[in-house]
N, C-alpha and C positions, 0 to 999 in steps of 0.2 A: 914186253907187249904180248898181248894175249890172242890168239890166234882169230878172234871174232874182231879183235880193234884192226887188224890190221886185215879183212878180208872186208870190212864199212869204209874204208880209205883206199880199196881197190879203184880202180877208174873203171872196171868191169862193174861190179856192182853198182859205181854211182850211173852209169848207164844204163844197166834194166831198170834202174829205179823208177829215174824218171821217164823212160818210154811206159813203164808197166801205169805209173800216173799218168802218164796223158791220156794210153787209152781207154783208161777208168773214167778221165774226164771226157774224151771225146764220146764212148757209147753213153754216157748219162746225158748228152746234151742232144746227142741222135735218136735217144728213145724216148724224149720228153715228149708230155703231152702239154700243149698251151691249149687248155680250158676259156672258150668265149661264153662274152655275155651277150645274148639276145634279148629284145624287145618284140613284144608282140603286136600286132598289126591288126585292128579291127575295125569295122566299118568300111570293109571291102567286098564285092562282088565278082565273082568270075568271069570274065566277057566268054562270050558263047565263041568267040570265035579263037581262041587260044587255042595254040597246038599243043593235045594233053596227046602220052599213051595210051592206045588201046586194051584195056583190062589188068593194069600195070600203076603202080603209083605211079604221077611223073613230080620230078623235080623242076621246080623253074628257080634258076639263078639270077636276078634281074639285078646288075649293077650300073643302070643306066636311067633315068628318068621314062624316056618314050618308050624302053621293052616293057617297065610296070606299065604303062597308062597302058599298052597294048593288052598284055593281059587282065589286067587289075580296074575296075571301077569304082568309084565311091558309091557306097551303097546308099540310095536314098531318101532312105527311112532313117537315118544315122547321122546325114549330110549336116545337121544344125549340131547338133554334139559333137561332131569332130572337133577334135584340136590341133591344135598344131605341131603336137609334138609327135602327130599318128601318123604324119608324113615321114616318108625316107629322106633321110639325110646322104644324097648318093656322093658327096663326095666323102664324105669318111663310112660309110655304112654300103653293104650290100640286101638287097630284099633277097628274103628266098619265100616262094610257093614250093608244097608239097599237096599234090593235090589228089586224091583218091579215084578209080572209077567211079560212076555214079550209082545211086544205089536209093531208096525208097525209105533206107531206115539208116541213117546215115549215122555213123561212130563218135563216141567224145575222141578228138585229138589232143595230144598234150605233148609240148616239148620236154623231154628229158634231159639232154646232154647234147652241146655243142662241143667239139674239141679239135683241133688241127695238131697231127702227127708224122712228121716224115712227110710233108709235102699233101694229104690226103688230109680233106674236113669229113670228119662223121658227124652225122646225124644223126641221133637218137631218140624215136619217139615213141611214145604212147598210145593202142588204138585202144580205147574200153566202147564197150555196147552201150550206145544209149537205151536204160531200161524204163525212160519213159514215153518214146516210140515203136514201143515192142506191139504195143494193144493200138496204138493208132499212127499208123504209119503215114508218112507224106504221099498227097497226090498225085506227087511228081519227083520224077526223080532226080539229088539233088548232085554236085560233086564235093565231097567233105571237103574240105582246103585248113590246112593252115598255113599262115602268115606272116615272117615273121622280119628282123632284122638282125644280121650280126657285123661287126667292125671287119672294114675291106680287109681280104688277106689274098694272096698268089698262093692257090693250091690248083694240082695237078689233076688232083682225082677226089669226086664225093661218093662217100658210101651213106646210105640211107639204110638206117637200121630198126624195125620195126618191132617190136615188144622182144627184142634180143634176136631178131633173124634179122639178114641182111637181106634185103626186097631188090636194092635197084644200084650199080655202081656205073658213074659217068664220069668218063674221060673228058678233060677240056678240051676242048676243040681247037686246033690251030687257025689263025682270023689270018 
């Protein structure tokens, strides 16, 4: 027997083996990322009286029917063309608002990447300049928002990351 056959038939060896696989498996399943799908949400309006940050994105998490209607209105210029599918489905779906300072020339927003890792959803989006309010700006000032939906999850913490900087990270609140 050759000194390799007989050091694979150790009981030492067959013990690093399989701890050294587990923890192969255990960090491949701790560092995953589970990539969501979101749905976008339009023909909504921001109620004035929603509590945003001051000069700060804020994030609104709405996993409940009555926190959207509190923040969120149907916008009613839009109200005939809604459909049905542009509602929150709150028992499997959560709403998220991101919603900008306000501003006179207000930004295209665009979702990037949704993803939950280790307990923590990120937010990845998109702010480009709108270049065809540059020459005629709004009379008023507006706040950019996007809208959107992703499938309920239990996360701890969201970071919101904005054209590859992180702008805003919120702890969940204990109820």
């Amino acid at each position: 027997m050759s000194f390799f056959a007989s050091f694979r038939q150790s009981p030492r060896f067959r013990f690093f083996s399989v701890l050294a696989v587990f923890s192969l498996l255990l960090s491949v399943i701790t560092l995953a990322q589970i990539n969501l799908t979101h749905r976008l949400l339009t023909a909504y309006t921001l109620n004035t009286d929603a509590k945003l940050t001051r000069g700060k994105p804020t994030l609104l998490m709405l996993e409940q029917a009555d926190d959207f209607e509190k923040a969120f209105t149907p916008d009613a210029t839009e109200t005939s063309s809604k459909k049905k599918s542009n509602v929150p489905n709150f028992t499997k779906e959560t709403a998220i608002g991101i919603v900008l300072p306000s501003t006179n020339k207000p930004p295209k927003l665009a979702v990037s990447r949704v993803f939950v890792q280790d307990s923590t959803l990120t937010i990845r989006y998109i702010r480009m300049t709108d270049t065809t309010l540059t020459k005629n700006p709004l009379p008023t000032a507006v706040h950019p928002t996007l809208l959107f939906t992703i499938p309920k999850q239990t996360v701890l913490k969201t970071r919101l990351i904005e054209n590859g900087k992180v702008v805003h990270i919120v702890k969940k609140q204990d109820e």
